[in-house]
PDB file of N, CA, C and O in Angstrom, chain B, residues numbered from 101:
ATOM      1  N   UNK B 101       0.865  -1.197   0.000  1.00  0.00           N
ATOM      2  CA  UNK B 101       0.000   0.000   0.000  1.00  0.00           C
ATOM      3  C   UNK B 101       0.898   1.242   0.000  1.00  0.00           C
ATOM      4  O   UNK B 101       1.913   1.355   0.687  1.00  0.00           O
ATOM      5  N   UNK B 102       0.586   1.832  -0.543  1.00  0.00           N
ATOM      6  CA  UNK B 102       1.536   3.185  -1.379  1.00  0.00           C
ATOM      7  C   UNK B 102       1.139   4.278   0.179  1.00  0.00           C
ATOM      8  O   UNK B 102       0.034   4.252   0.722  1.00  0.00           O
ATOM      9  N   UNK B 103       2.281   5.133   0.643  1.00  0.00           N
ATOM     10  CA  UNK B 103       2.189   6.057   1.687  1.00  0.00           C
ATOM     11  C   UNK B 103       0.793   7.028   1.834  1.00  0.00           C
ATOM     12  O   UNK B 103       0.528   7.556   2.914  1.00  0.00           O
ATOM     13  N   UNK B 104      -0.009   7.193   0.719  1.00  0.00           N
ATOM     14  CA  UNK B 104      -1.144   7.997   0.954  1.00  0.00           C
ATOM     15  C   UNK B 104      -2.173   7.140   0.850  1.00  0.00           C
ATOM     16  O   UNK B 104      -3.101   7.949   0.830  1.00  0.00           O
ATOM     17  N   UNK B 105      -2.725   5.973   0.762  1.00  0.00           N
ATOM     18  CA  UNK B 105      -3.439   5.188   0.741  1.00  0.00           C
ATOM     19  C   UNK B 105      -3.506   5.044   2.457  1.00  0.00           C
ATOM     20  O   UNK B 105      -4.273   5.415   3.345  1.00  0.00           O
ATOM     21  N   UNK B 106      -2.645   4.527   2.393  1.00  0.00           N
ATOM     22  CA  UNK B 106      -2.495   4.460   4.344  1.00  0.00           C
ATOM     23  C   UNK B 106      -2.818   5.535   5.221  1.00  0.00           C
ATOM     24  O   UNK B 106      -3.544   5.500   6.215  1.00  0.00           O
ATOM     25  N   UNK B 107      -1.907   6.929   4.514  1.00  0.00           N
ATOM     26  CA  UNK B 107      -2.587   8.015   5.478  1.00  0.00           C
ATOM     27  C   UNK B 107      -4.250   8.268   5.136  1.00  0.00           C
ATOM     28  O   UNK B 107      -4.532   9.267   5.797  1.00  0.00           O
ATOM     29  N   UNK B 108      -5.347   7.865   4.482  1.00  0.00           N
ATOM     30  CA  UNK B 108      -6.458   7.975   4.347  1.00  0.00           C
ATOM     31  C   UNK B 108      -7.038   6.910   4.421  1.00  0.00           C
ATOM     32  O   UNK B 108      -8.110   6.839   3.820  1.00  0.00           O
ATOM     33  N   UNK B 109      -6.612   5.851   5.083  1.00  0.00           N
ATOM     34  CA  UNK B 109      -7.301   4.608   5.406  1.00  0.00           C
ATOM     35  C   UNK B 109      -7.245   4.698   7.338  1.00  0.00           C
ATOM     36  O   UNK B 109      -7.667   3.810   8.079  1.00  0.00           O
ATOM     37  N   UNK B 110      -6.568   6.097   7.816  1.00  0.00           N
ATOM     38  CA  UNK B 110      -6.932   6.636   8.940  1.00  0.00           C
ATOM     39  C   UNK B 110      -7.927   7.384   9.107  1.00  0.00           C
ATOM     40  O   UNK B 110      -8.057   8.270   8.262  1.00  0.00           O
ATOM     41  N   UNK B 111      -8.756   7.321  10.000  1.00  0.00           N
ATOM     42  CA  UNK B 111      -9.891   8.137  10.596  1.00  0.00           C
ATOM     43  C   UNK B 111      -9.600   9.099   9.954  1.00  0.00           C
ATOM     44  O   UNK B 111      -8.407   9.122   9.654  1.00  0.00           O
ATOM     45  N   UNK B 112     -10.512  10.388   9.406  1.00  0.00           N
ATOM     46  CA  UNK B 112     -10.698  11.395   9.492  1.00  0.00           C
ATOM     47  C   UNK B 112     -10.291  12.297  11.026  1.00  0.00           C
ATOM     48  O   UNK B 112      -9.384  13.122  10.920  1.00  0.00           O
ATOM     49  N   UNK B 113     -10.772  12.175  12.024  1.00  0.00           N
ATOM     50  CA  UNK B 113     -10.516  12.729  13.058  1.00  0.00           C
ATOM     51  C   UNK B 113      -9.266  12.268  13.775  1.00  0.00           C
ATOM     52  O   UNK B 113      -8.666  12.928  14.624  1.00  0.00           O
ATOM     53  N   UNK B 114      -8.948  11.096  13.353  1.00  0.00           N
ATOM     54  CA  UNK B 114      -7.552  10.992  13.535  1.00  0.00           C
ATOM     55  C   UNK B 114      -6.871  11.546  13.308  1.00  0.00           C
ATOM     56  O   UNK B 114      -6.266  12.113  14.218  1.00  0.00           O
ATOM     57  N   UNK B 115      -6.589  11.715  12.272  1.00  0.00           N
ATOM     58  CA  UNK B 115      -5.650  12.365  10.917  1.00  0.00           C
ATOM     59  C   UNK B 115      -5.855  13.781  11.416  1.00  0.00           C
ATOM     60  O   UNK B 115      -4.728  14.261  11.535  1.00  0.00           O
ATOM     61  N   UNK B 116      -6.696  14.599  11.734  1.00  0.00           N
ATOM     62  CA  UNK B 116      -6.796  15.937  12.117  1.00  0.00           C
ATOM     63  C   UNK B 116      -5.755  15.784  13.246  1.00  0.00           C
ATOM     64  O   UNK B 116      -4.690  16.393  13.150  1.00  0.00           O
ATOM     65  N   UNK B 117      -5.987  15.079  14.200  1.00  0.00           N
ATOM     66  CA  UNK B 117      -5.411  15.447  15.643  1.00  0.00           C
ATOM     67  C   UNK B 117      -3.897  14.808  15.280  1.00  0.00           C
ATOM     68  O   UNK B 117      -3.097  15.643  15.704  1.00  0.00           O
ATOM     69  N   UNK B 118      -3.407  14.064  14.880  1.00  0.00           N
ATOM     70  CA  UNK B 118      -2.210  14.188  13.834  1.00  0.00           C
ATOM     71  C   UNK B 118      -1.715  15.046  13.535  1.00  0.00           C
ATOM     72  O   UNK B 118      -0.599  15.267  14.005  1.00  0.00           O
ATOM     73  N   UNK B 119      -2.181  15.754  12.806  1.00  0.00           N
ATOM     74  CA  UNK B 119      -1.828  17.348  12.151  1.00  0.00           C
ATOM     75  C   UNK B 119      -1.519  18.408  12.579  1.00  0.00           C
ATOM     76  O   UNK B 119      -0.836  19.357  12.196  1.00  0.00           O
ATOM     77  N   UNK B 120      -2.540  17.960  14.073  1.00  0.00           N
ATOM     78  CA  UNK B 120      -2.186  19.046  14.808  1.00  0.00           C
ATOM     79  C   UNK B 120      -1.052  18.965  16.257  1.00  0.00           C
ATOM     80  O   UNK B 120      -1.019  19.861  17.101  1.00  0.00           O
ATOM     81  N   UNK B 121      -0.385  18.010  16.299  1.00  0.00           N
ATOM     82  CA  UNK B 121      -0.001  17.435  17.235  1.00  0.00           C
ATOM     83  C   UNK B 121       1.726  16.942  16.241  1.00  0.00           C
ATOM     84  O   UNK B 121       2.357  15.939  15.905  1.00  0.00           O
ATOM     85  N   UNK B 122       1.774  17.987  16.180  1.00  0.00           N
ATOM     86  CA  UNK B 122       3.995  18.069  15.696  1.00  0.00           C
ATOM     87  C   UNK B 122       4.634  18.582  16.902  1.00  0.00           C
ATOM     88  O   UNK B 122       4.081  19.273  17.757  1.00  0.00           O
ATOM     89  N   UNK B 123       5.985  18.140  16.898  1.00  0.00           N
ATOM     90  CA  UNK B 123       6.777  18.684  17.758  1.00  0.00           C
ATOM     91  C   UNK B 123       7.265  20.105  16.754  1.00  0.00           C
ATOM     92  O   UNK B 123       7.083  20.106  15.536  1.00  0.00           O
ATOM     93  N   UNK B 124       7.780  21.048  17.357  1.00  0.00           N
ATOM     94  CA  UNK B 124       8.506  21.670  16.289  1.00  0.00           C
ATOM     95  C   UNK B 124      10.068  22.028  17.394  1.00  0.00           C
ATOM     96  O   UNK B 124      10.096  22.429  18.557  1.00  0.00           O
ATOM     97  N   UNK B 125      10.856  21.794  16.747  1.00  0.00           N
ATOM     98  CA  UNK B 125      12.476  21.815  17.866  1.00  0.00           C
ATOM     99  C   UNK B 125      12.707  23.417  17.804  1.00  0.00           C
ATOM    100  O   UNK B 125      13.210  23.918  18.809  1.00  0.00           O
ATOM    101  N   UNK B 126      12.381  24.286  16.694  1.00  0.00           N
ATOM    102  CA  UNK B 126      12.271  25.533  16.698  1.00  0.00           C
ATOM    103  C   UNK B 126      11.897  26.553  17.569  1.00  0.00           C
ATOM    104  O   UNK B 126      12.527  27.547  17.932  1.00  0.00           O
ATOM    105  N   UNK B 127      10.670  26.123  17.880  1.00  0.00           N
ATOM    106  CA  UNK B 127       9.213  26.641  18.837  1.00  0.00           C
ATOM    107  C   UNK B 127       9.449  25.909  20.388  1.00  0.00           C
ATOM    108  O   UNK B 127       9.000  26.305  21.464  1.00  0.00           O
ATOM    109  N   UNK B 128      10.300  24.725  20.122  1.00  0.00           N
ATOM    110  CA  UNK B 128       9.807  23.727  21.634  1.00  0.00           C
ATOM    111  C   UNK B 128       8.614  23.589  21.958  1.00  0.00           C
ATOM    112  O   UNK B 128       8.225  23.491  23.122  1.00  0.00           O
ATOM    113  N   UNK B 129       7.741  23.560  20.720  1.00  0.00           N
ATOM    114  CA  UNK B 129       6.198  23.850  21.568  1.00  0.00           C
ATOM    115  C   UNK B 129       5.774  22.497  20.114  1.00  0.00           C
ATOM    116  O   UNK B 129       6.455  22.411  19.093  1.00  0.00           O
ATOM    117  N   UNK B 130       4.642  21.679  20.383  1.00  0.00           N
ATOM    118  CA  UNK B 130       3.766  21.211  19.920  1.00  0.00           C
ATOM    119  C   UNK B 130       3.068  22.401  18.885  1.00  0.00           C
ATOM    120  O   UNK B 130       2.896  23.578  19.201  1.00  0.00           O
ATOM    121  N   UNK B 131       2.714  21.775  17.566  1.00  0.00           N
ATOM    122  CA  UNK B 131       2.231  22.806  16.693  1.00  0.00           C
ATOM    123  C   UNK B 131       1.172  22.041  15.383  1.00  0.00           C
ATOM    124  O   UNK B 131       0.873  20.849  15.319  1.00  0.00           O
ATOM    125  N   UNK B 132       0.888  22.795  14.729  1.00  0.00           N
ATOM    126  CA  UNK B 132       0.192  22.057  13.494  1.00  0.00           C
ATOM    127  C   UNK B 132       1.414  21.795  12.166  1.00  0.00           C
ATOM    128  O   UNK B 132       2.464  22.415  12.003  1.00  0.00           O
ATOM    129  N   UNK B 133       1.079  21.124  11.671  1.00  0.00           N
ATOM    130  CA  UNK B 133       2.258  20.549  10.505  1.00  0.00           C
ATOM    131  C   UNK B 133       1.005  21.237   9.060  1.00  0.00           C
ATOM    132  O   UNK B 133      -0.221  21.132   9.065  1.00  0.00           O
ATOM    133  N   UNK B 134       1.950  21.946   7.910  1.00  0.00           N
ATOM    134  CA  UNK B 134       1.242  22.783   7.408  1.00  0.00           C
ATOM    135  C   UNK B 134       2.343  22.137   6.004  1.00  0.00           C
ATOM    136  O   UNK B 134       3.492  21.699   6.058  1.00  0.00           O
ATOM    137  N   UNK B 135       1.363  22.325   4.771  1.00  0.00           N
ATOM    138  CA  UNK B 135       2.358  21.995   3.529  1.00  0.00           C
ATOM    139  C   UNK B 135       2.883  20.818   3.404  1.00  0.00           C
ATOM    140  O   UNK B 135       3.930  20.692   2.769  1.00  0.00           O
ATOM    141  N   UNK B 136       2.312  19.836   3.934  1.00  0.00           N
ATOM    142  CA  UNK B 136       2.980  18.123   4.305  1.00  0.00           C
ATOM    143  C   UNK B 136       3.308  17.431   2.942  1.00  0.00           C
ATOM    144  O   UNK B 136       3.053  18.092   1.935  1.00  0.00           O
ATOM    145  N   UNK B 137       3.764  16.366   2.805  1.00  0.00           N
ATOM    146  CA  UNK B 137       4.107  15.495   2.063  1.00  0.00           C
ATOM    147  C   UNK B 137       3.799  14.167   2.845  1.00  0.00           C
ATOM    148  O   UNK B 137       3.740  14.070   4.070  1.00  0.00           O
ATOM    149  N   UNK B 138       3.605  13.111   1.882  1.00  0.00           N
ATOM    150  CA  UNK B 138       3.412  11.987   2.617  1.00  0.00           C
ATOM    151  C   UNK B 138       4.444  11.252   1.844  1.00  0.00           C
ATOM    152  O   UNK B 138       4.576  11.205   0.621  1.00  0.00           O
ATOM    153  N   UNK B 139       5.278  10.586   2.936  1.00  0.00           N
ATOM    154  CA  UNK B 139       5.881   9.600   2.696  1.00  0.00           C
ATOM    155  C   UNK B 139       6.002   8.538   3.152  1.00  0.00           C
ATOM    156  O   UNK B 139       5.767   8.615   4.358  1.00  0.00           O
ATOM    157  N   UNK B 140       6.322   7.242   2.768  1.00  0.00           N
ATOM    158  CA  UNK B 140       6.434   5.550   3.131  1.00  0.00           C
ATOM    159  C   UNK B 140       7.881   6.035   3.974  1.00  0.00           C
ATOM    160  O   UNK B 140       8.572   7.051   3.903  1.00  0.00           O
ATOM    161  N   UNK B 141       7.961   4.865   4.744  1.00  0.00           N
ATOM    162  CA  UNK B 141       8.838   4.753   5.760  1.00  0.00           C
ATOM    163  C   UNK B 141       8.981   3.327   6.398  1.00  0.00           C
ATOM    164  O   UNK B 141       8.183   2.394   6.314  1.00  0.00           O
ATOM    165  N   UNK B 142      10.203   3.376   7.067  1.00  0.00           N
ATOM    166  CA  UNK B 142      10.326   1.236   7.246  1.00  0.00           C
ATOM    167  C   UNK B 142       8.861   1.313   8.765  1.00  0.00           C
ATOM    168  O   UNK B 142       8.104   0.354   8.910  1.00  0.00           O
ATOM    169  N   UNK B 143       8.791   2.178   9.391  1.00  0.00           N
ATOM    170  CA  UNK B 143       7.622   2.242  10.180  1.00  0.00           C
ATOM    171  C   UNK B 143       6.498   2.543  10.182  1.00  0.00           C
ATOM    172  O   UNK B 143       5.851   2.419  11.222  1.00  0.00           O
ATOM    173  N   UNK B 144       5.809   3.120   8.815  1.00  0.00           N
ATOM    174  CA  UNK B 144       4.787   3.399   8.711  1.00  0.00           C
ATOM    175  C   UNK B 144       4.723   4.663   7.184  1.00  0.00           C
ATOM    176  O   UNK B 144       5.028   4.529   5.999  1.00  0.00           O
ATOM    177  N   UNK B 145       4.231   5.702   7.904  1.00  0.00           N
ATOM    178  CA  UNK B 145       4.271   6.743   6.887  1.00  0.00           C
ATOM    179  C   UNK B 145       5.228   8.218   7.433  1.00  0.00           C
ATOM    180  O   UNK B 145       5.499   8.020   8.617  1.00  0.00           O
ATOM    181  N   UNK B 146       5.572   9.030   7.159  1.00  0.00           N
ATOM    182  CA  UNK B 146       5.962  10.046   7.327  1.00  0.00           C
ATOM    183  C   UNK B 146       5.560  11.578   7.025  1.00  0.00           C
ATOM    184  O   UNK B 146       6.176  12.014   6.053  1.00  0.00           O
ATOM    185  N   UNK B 147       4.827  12.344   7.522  1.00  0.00           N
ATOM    186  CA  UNK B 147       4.365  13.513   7.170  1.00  0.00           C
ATOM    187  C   UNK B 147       5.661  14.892   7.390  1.00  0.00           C
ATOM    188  O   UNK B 147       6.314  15.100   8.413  1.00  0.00           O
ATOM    189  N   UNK B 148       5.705  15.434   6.472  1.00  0.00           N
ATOM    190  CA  UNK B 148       6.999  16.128   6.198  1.00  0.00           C
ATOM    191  C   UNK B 148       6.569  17.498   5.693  1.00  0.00           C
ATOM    192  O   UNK B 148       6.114  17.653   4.560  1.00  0.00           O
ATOM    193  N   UNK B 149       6.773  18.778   6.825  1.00  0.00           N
ATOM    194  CA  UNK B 149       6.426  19.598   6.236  1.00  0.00           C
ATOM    195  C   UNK B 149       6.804  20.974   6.705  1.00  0.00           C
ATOM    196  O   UNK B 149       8.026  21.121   6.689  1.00  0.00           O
ATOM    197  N   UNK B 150       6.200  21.929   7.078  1.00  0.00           N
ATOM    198  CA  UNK B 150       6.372  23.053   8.136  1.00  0.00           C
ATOM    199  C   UNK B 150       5.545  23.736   9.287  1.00  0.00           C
ATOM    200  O   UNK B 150       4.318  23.653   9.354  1.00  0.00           O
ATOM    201  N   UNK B 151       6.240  24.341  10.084  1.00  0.00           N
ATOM    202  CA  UNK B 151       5.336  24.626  11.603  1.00  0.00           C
ATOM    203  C   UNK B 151       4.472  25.827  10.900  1.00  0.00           C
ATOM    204  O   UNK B 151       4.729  26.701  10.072  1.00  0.00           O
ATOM    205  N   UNK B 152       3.455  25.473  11.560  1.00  0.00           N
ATOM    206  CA  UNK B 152       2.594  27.187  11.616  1.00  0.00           C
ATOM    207  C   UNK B 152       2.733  27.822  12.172  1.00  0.00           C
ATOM    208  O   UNK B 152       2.127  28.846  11.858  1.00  0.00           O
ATOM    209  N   UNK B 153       3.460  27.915  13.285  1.00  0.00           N
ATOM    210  CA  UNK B 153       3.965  29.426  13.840  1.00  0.00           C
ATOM    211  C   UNK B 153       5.024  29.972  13.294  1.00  0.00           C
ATOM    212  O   UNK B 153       5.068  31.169  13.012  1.00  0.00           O
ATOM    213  N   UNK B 154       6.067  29.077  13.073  1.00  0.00           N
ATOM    214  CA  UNK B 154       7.455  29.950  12.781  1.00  0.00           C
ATOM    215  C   UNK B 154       7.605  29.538  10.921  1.00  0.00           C
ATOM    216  O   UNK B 154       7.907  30.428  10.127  1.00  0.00           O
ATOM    217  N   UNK B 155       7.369  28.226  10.503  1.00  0.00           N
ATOM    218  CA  UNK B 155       8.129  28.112   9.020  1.00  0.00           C
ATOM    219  C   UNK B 155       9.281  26.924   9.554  1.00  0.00           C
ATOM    220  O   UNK B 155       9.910  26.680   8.524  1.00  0.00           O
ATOM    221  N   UNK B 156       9.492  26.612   9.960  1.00  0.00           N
ATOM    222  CA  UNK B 156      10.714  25.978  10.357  1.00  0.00           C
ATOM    223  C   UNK B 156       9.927  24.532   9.672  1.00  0.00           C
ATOM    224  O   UNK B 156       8.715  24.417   9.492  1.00  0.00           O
ATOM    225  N   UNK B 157      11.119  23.369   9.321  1.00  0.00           N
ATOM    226  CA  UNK B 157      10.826  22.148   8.939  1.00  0.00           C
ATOM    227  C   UNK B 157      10.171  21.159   9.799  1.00  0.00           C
ATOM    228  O   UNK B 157      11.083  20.938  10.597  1.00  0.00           O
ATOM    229  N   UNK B 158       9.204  20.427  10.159  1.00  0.00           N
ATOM    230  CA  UNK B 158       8.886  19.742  11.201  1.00  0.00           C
ATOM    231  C   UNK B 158       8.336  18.298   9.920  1.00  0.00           C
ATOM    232  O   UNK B 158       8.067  18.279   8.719  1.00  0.00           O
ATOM    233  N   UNK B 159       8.401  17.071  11.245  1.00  0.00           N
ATOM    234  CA  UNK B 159       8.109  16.098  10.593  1.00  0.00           C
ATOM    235  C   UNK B 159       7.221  15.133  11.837  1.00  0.00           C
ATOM    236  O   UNK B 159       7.230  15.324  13.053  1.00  0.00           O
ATOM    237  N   UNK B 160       6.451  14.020  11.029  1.00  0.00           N
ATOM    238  CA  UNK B 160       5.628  13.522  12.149  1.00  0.00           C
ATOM    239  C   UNK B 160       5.711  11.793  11.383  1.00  0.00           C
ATOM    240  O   UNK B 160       5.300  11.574  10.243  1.00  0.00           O
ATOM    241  N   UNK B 161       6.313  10.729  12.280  1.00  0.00           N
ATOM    242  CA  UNK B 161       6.025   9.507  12.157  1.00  0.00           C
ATOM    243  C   UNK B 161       4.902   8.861  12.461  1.00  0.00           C
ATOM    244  O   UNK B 161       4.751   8.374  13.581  1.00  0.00           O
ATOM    245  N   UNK B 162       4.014   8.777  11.551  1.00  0.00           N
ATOM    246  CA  UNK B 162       2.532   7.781  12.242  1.00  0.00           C
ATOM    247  C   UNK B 162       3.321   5.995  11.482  1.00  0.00           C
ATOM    248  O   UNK B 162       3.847   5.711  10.406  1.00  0.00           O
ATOM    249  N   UNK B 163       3.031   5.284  12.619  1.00  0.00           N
ATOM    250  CA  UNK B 163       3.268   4.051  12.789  1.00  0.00           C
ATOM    251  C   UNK B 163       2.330   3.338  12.231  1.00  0.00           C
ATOM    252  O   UNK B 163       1.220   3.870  12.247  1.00  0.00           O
ATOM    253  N   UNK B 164       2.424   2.035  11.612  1.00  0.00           N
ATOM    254  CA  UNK B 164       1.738   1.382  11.364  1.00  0.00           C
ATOM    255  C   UNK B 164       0.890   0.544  12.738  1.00  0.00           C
ATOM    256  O   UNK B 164       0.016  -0.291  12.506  1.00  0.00           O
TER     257      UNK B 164
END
């Protein structure tokens, strides 16, 4: 199963609270992930993108 098949074979409301729930090392603060990419990964998928407060790069591992 190809990396975006998987991220939409998650809940809807999952996937929100996902989104909104990044670390950002920039901020030190928990943030929303904005501009993502989805990618496959040996653990699952990878969402790859930037913080909404600052711009800085943030990334989020959802596990299989």
């Amino acid at each position: 199963m190809d990396a975006n098949k998987k991220w939409l074979s998650i809940p809807k409301e999952t996937r929100s609270r996902l989104i909104s729930n990044v670390f950002c090392s920039n901020c030190a603060d928990v943030t929303t992930i904005q501009g993502f990419t989805i990618e496959d990964n040996q653990f699952g998928i990878v969402l790859k993108g930037k913080c909404k407060k600052c711009g800085h790069e943030v990334a989020r591992v959802v596990e299989d």
